[in-house]
N, C-alpha and C positions, 0 to 999 in steps of 0.2 A: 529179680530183674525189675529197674524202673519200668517196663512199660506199658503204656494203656494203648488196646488198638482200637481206632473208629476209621471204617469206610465210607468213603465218600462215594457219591454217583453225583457226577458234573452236571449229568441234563438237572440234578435238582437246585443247582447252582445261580443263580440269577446274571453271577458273574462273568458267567461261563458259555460263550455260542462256539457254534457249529462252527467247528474248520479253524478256532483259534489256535495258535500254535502256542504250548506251552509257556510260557512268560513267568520271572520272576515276581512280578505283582499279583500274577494269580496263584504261585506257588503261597505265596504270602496269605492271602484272601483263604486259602483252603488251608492253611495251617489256623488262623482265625475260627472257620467254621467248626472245625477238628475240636477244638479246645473248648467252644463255646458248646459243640451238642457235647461234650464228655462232663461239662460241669452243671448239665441239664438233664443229663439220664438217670438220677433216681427221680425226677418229679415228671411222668408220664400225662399228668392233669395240666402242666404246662410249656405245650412245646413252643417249639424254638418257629418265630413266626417270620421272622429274617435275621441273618447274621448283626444287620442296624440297631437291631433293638438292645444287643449287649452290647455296640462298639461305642467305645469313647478316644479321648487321648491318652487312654492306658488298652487299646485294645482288647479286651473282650475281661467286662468284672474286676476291674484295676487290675489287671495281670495283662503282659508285655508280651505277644506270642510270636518265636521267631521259627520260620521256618527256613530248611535246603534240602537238596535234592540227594545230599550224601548221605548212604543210610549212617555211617560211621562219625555224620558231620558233629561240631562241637557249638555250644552254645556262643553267641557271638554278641558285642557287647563293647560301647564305646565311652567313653571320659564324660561326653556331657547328655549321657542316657537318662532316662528320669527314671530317680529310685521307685524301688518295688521289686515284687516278683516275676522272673523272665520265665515262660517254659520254652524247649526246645522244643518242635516238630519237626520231623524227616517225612516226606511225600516220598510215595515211589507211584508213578503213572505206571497201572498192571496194563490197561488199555485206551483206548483213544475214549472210552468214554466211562471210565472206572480208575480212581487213584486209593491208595490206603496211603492216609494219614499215622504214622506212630508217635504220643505223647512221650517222649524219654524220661520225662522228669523235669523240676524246676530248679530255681535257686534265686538267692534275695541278690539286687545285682553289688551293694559292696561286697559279696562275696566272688562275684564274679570277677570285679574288676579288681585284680591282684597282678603284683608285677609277674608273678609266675606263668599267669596266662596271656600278658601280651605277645602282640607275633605282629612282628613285619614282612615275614612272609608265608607263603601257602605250607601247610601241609602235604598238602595234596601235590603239587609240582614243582615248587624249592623255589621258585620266582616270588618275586616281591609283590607284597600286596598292592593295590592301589590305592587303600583306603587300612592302615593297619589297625588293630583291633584288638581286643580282651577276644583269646580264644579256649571257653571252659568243657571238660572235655565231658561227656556224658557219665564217667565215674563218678567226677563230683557233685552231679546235681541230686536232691532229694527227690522220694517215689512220690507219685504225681497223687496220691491218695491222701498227701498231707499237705497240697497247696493251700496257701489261704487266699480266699476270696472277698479283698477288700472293698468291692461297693457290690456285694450279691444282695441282691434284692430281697426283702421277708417274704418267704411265701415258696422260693425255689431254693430246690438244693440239689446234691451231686449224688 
């Protein structure tokens, strides 16, 4: 099985205050963090000082991190994405102040963006998307122990 687990605790979140209600941008922000302490966990001599430090315009070490709240969800993925490597994250909230993060695995995105994987509409409820997409399903993506980390820093590694 692709996957890597890392839990999260929100109070250590900077992101994250008391009493917010679950939001897409924060599912997103903890899929982020997820990705970035999992490609930090062999090098203990250099931890992760805020999620900033690894974020760019490729999201965390030139790799794309998408997250949803479906545990079954599929990678997701549009026409004018910027190439590289996507990974999938699925958040499940165990409690108001405790989520686990699951890595599924990755994939380079022309592989994602295939006419097989577009969708115009959900999965999930047969209604139209509002926004249609490349939807790649967790089968096809590679184990997350053979991502490659295109701006990792000399010094850190996974």
């Amino acid at each position: 099985m692709a996957r890597q687990q890392c839990a999260l605790d929100p109070d250590t979140n900077l992101l994250v205050m008391q009493g917010q209600q679950l939001k897409m941008h924060t599912v997103g922000k903890w899929g982020q963090e997820a990705l970035a302490h999992y490609l930090c966990l062999d090098n203990p001599d250099k931890p992760m000082a805020s999620i900033e430090d690894f974020m760019n315009d490729y999201d965390v070490y030139g790799i794309q991190a998408r997250s949803t709240l479906h545990a079954d969800g599929h990678l997701l993925t549009k026409p004018n994405d910027k190439p590289g490597p996507y990974c999938l994250i699925t958040v499940d909230r165990k409690a108001y102040d405790w989520v686990e993060c699951t890595l599924h695995g990755w994939q380079w995105l022309h592989l994602c963006n295939q006419d097989a994987n577009w969708r115009t509409h959900s999965p999930y409820t047969g209604k139209p998307m509002p926004r249609p997409c490349y939807m790649t399903p967790q089968s096809a993506l590679q184990p997350m122990d053979s991502i490659p980390i295109p701006q990792l820093d000399e010094g850190r590694g996974r």
